[in-house]
N, C-alpha and C positions, 0 to 999 in steps of 0.2 A: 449523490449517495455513494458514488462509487469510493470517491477523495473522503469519504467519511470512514467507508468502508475499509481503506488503507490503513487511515488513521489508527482505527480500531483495533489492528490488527497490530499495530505495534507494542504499546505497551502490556498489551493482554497475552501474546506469546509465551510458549514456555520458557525460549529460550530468551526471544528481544527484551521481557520484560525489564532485564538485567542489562541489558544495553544500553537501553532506557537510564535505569537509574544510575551507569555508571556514567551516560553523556549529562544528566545531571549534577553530578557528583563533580566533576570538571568542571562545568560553567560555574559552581560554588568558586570552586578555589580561583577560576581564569578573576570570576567579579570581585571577590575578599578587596584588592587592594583598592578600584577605584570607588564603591558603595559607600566603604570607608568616607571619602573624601568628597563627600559629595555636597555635607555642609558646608565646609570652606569654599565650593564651588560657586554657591548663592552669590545672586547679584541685589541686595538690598538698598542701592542706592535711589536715589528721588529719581532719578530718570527711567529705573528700572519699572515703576509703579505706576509712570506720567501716561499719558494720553500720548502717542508719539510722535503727532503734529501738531499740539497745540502750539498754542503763541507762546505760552507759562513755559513752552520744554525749548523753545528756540530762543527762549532769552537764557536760559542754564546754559545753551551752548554758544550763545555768543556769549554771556558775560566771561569766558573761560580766559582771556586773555588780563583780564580786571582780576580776577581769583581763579583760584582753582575750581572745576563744576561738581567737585570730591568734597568743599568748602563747605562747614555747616556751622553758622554761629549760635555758639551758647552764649546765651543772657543769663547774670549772675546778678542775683539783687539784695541786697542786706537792707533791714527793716529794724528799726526801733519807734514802736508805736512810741512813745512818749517823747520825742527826739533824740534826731543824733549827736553824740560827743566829740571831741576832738579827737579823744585816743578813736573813737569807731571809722574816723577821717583817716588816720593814720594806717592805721590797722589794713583796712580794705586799700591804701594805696599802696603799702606793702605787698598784700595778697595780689595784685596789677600785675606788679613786676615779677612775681614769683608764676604765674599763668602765662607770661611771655617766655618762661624759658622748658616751656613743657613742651615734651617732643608732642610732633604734627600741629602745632601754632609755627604756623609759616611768617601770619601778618603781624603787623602791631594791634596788639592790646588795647582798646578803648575803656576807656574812664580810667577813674569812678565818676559818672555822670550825677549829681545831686536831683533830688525831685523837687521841684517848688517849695514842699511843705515841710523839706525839713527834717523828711522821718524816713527814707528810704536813699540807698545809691543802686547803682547799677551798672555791673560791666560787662563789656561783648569781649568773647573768647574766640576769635575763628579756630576752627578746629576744622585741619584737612582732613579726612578721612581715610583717603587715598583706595588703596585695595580692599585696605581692610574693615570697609564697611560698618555695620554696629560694632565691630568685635574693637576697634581704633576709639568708637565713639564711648564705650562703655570702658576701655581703659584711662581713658583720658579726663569723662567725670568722676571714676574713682580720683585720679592724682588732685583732680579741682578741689573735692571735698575735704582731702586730704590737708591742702594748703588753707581751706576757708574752715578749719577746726579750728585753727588758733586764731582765736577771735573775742572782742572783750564780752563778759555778759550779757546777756540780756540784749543782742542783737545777733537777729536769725536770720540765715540765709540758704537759699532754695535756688536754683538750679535748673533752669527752663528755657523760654522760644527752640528752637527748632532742634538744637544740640540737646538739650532737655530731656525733649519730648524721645528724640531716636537714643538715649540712653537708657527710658524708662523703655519704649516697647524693644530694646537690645532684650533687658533684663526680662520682659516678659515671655518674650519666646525663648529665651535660653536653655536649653536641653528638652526644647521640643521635637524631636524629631523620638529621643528616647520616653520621653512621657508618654508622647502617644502611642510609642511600639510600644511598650508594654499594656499602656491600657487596655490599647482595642485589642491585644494577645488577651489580657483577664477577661474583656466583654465574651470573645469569641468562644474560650474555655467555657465558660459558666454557659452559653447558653447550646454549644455542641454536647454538655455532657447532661444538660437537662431534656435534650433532641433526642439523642441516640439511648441516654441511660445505660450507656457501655462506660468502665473504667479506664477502656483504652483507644477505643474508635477516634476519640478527637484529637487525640495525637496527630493521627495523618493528615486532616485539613488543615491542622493548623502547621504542621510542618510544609505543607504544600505552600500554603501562602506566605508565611516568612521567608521560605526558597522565591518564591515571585517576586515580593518584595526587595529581597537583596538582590536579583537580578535586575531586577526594575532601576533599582538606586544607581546601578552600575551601568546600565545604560544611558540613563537621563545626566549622570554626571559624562560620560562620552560626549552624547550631546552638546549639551553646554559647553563642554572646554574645547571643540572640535568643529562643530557646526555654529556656535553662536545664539544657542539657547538661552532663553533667559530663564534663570531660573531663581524663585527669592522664596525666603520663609515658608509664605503661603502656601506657594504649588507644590512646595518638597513636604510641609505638614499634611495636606491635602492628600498625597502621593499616597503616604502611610495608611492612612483611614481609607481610601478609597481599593487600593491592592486589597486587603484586608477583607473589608467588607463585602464586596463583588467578586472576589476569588471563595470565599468563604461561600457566597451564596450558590457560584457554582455548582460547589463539592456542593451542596447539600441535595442539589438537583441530582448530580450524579450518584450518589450513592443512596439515594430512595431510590433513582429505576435500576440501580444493583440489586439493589435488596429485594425487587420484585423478581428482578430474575435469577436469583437466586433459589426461589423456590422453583422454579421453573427449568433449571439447568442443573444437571451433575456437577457438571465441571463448572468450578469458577471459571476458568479462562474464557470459556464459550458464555458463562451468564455475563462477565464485563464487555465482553465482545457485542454483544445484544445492548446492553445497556449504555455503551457507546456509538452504538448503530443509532437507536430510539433516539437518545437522549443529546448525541453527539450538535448536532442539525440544531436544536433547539437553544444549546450552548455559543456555540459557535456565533449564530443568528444573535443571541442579547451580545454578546461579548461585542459583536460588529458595529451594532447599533450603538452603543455606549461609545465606542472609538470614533463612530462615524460624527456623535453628538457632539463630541469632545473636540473633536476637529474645526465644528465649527465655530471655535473660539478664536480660529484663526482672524475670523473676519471684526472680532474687537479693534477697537483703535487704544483701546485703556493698552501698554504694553504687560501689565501685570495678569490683566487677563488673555490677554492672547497666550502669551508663555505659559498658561497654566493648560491649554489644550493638547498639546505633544506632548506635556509631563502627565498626564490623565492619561491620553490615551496609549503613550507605552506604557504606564501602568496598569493596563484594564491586557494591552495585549501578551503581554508575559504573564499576567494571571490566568490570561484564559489558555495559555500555551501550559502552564503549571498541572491545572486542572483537568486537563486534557491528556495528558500523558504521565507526567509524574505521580501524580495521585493514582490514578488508574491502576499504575504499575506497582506502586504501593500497597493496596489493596490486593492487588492478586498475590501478590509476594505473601503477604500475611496468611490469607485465605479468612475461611468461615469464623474462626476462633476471635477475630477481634473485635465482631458484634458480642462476645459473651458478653453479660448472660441472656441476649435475647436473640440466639444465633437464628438467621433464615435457612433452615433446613432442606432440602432437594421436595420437593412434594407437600411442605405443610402448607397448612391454609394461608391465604392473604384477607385480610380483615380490613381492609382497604374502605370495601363498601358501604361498611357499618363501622364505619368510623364517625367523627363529630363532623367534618366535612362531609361527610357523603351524608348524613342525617338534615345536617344544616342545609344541603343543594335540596333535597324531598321537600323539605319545608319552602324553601319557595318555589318551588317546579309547585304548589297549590294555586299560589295566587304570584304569579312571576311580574305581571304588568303594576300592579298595586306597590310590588316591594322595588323592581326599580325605579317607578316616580316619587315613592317615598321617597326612596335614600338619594334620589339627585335635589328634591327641593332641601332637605336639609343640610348636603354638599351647599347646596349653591348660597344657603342662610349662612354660612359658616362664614363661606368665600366675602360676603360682605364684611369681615371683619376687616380687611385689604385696604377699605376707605380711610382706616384709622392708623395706618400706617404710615410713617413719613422716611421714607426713603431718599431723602434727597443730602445724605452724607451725616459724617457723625462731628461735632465739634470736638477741638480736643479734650476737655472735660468729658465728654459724653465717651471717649474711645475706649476705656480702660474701667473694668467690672470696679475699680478700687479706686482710690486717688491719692497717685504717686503723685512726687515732690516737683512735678514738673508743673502740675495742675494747681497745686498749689502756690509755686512762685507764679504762675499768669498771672492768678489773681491778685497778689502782693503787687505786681509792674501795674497793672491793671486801675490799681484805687488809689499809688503814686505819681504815673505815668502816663501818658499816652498809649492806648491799649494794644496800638500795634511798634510800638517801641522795640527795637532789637529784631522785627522781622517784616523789614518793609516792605512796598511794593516796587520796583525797580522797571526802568523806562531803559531799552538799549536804542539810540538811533545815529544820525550818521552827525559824526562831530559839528561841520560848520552849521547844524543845526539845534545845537545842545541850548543857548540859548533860549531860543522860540518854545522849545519843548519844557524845559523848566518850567517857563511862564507859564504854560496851559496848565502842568499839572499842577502849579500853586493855585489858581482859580478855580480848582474844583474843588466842590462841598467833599468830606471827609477826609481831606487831606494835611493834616496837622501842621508839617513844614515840609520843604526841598531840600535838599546838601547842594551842595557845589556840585556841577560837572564833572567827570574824570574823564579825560579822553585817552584815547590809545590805535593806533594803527586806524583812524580815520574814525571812529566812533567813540560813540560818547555813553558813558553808563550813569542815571541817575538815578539814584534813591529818595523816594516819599516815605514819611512818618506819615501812617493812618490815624484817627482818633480811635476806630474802633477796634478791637480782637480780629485778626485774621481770619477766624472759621466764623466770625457772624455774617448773614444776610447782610449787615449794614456794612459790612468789608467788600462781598461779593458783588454789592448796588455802586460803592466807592471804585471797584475797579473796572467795570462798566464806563463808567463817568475819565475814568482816567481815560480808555485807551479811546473813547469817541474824541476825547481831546485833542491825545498825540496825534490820531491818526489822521485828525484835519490839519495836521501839516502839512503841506504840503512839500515833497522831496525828501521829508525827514525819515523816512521808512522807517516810523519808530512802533517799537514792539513793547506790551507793560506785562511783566510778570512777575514773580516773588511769589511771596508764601498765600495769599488771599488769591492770587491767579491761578496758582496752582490747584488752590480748594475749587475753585469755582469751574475750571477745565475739566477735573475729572469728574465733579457731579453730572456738566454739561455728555463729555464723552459716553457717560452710563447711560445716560437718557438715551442716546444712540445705539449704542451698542444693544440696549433692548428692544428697540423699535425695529433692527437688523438682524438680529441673531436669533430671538423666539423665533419669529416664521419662518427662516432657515432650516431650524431645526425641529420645526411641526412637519416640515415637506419632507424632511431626511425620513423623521421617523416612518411617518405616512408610506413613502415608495419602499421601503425595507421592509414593511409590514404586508403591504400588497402583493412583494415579489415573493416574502415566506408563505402568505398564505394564499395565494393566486386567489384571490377577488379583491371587492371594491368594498366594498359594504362593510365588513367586520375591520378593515385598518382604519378606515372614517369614523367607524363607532369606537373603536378604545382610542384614538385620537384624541375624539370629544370627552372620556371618559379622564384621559390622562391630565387636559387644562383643567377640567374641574375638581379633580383632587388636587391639582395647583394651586389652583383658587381656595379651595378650602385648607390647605395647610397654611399659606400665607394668611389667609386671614383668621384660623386659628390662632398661630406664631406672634400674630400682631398684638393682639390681645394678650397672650402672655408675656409678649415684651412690657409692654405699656402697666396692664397691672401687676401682674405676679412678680413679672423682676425690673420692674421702675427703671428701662430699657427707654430716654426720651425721644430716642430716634433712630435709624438705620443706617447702614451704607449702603450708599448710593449704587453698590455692585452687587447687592443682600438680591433683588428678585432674580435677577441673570442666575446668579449663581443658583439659588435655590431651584428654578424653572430648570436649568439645563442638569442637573444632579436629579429631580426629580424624573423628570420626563427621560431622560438616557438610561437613568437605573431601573424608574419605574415599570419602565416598558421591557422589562426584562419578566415579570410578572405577568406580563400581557403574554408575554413569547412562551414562558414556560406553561402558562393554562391555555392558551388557544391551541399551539401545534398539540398536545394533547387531546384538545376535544375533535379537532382538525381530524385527529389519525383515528380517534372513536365514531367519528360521523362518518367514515365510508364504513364502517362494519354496522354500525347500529341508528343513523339518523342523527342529527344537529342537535337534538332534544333529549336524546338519552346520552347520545356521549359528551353534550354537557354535562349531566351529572355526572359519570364515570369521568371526566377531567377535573371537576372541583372535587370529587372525592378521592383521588391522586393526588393531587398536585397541592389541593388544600393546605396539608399539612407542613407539608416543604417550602409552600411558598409563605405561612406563617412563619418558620421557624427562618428561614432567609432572610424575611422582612425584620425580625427581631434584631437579627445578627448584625445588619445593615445600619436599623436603627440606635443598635448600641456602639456600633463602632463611631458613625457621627456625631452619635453625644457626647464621646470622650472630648470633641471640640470646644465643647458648652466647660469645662474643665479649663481652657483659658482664660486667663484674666485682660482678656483682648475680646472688648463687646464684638466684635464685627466676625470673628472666629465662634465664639458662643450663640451669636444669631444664625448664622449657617448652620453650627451643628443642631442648634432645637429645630431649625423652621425644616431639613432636611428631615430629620430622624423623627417630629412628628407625620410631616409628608408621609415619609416610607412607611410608619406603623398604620395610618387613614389609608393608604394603597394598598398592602394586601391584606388587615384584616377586612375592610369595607367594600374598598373600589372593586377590586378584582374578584374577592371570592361571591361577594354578594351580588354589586349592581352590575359587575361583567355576567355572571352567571343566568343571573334575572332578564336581562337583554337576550342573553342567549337562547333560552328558552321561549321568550316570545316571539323575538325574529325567527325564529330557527331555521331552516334548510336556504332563507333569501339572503342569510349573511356570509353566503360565500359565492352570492354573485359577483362578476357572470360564469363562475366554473362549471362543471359537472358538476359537485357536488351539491349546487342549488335546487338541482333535479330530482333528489335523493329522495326518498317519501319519509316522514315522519312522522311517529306516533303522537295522538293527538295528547294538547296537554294534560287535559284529565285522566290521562293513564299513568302518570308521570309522578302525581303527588301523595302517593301512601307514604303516612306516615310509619308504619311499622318495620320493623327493621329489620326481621326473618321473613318480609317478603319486599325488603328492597331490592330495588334491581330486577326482580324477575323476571327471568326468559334471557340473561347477560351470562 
């Protein structure tokens, strides 16, 4: 308390406050230039994404001698259903040569490949990428499109495999970073000024968090360009929404126990002082947790998820430092006038107790046991929705809310071609064995043909045509078959990856990665919870409280995928992500109503300052959960299924946690357990008033004797 106590004493000063905001004022301008740059800093490439030992990521870096591992071939296919003409022959072998001399086409040009039938061609573009990641990939199918305009009538063509696909999701994410700042900025206004009902109060949270955020940005880009962060779309989009929403939820914590002591205290200096003494401890604690959760992203083997853990949890820790001090000192700088018109005056009442939270904690302090096994059997109905979820990755058809031109040329290669045509499966092993290796992978079922060997500095790189689509199970079962082949070579140390290896790696790695990282980070929560509220009992109960509102938003989510938005499947990374955003954020809800009932149960008993913490903390923790839950949904505002399923299965989670989990079924446990849920403390000792003193419903004699 003491280091709390210092804290507190900074920004609330007459004089520091202004020290404060002018060593803020600094780190704006120190971070202005790298925040900036932080999008360019993204590493978007296939490796950056990959599993970082599979077999699929150490053929990208062996074949790098064969191609560049920056190399992404676009598959280009023209179609005339009724057959092709000779000028359409012409034409596309024109278009050939005109795609050979577009910068970052290092290799030669392939086709125009004809289809059996007559009705479709097809050409490979490699396209280096180089540094410049989507931004190379998305200028280089503009110049394709460009070149395939002049083209005879009545023959279409689409723009797909792999170069494709990374042009459409280029263009999806494209000025994401500003989308979602402003959105989750609209979410956070509309729901700060329908909180406080002040015309100027939400100014300061939300200036506080955009100050976090551009410091946040300016760190994470350090990072990465200095220590070798990985940082890509994802975790930088993620970055936005999560600063936002968790800095946001802070302030909200802190400036409800302002406003209590503010009737309590003359001096604003001395009521923020108090209310960073209270409130500080409780902050501090979720802001830890969430960083401590975040961390343990380290231990993914997915690289996209590991990199996304250091990017969260500098962002949760400069919001919580924002919060902590910037605001604070904001607030006092202002003083009482910026709650107008609902200023908390030295002395007036606090209506805290008769509020809808305090009325709703009475109503079950009647029958407390009845209404939490109510509300966990209908949690736990819910959480059955889970079985109907198929998370085991998304095809590429399935990735994108719309269907770009990428999804649609598949299908064109798909009904002329061999389905995995333009994005094979690739075998790297040691030359004088290239051979023997061929041979295996001709003899296995789904393997359409071989190419010729290419060897180079003692090894051999070969490419397999599959018959089926790369992201189908029957590709995934095909590269199965391939690598038990190769690898009964014997001496040939050969390795099979490509684009179906690669699907199949990273589904396999998420399987992992959840099997390792949930219980990792139910134990974090666990001892962080124990050591804030020294017992055993209450961090084991909102534990269990925290998987089943898991279980229950995932299997809510599921169901809204499946019917509401015709959602056929998941990624493979949708429960990690979701469990670890829930459970990190969620248990911040846990932290702000228990240290509250914590600090009422040595004055009044387990059982009364239960209700005196859901009738505090009630409403702040509703109005944080909103704020949370709308800044996540700006996700759902992607036209990238796998970003839209995070934001709903999230932002529903968070709205199921504090309107239900916490205020109702934590409160209803509390009340029944009462004084044993902070064994083995003292405070287990505590005597407690019995529960039928507990349940008047009236509300000029709630609380009596408080």
């Amino acid at each position: 308390m003491a280091g709390t106590g210092r804290l507190a004493a900074l920004p609330c000063g007459k004089v520091s406050k202004w020290i404060v905001l002018g060593l803020w004022i600094v780190a704006v301008a120190v971070c202005f230039s790298p925040a900036g740059k932080l999008t360019g800093a993204q590493d978007n490439d296939a490796v950056s994404w990959l599993p970082g030992n599979a077999e699929s990521t150490e053929v990208l870096k062996a074949t790098a001698q064969f191609s560049s591992p920056d190399e992404i071939p676009a598959v280009l296919v023209y179609e005339r259903p009724g057959g092709l003409t000779e000028a359409d022959k012409q034409a596309v072998t024109g278009h050939a040569a005109e795609y050979g001399k577009l910068p970052n086409v290092d290799r030669e040009v392939v086709g125009p490949i004809p289809s059996d039938d007559g009705k479709a061609l097809q050409v490979l573009v490699p396209i280096n990428a180089g540094d410049g990641g989507w931004d190379t990939i998305g200028a280089r199918a503009d110049d394709i499109r460009r070149v395939a305009a002049d083209r005879p009538d009545g023959l279409s063509f689409h723009l797909t495999g792999p170069g494709g696909f990374a042009a459409d999701s280029q263009e999806a994410f494209a000025g994401i970073d500003g989308k979602l700042l402003y959105s989750a900025a609209a979410v956070v206004i509309v729901i700060l000024l329908l909180t406080y009902r002040s015309p100027v109060l939400w100014l300061l949270p939300l200036i506080s968090a955009g100050t976090a955020l551009f410091a946040a940005q300016a760190v994470v880009y350090l990072l990465a360009t200095k220590a070798d962060l990985t940082v890509n779309a994802q975790s930088a989009g993620i970055l936005t929404v999560l600063v936002f929403g968790a800095g946001t939820d802070y302030a909200l914590l802190l400036v409800a126990r302002y406003r209590e002591e503010l009737r309590r205290h003359e001096d604003r200096h001395e009521a923020m002082a108090f209310a960073l003494h209270r409130s500080g401890p409780a902050i501090f604690a979720s802001g830890s947790t969430v960083v401590a959760g975040m961390l343990c992203l380290l231990l993914a083997s997915m690289n996209s998820t590991r990199g996304l853990g250091p990017v969260a949890a500098v962002g949760i820790v400069v919001a919580l430092l924002a919060m902590l001090t910037l605001l604070p000192a904001l607030l006092v700088v202002c003083g009482r006038w910026v709650f107008w018109p609902l200023r908390p005056t030295y002395g007036s009442d606090d209506h805290t107790e008769t509020s809808v939270w305090g009325r709703i904690g009475r109503r079950i302090a009647v029958r407390p046991r009845l209404t939490w096994i109510t509300t966990t059997v209908l949690l736990g109905a819910a959480a059955l929705g889970m079985l109907t979820l198929d998370a085991n990755g998304l095809s590429n058809e399935e990735s994108f809310t719309g269907t770009p031109d990428s999804v649609v040329g598949e299908k064109v290669v798909a009904a002329h071609f061999p389905a995995g045509a333009g994005n094979p499966l690739v075998v790297v092993a040691k030359a004088d064995h290239a051979a023997e290796i061929r041979t295996a992978m001709s003899s296995v079922k789904g393997i359409a043909s071989v190419a010729e060997p290419q060897t180079s500095s003692g090894l051999a790189y070969i490419e397999g045509t599959m018959t089926d689509a790369v992201d189908t199970q029957a590709a995934k079962d095909t590269v199965d078959r391939v690598r038990a082949a190769v690898h009964a070579v014997d001496g040939a140390d050969a390795l099979a990856g490509g684009g179906a290896a690669i699907v199949l790696d990273t589904q396999r790695a998420s399987s992992h990665d959840n099997k390792v990282i949930i219980p990792v980070v139910l134990a974090v929560v666990l001892l962080i919870l124990a050591l804030l509220l020294r017992a055993l009992v209450a961090p084991v109960m909102l534990v269990a409280t925290v998987v089943l509102s898991f279980g229950a938003a995932l299997g809510i989510s599921s169901l809204v995928f499946h019917h509401l938005l015709g959602f056929n499947g998941a990624d493979s990374s949708l429960p990690l992500f979701v469990f670890v955003f829930l459970v990190a954020l969620g248990i911040d809800y846990n932290i702000f109503l228990m240290t509250r009932v914590h600090e009422e149960s040595k004055v009044h008993g387990t059982r009364r300052g239960a209700l005196i913490g859901v009738a505090a903390t009630g409403g702040v923790i509703t109005s944080a959960g909103l704020v949370l839950a709308g800044t996540f949904a700006v996700l759902a505002t992607m036209p990238v299924v796998a970003f839209a399923e995070i934001g709903i299965a999230v932002a529903l989670g968070v709205l199921l946690d504090t309107i239900v989990v916490r205020s109702v079924l934590v409160t209803a446990l509390n009340l029944d357990i009462g004084r044993h849920l902070w064994w083995p403390s003292k405070l287990a000792q505590k005597h407690d008033p019995a529960p039928e003193q507990l349940g008047d419903p009236e509300p000029e004699r709630a609380l009596a004797g408080n």
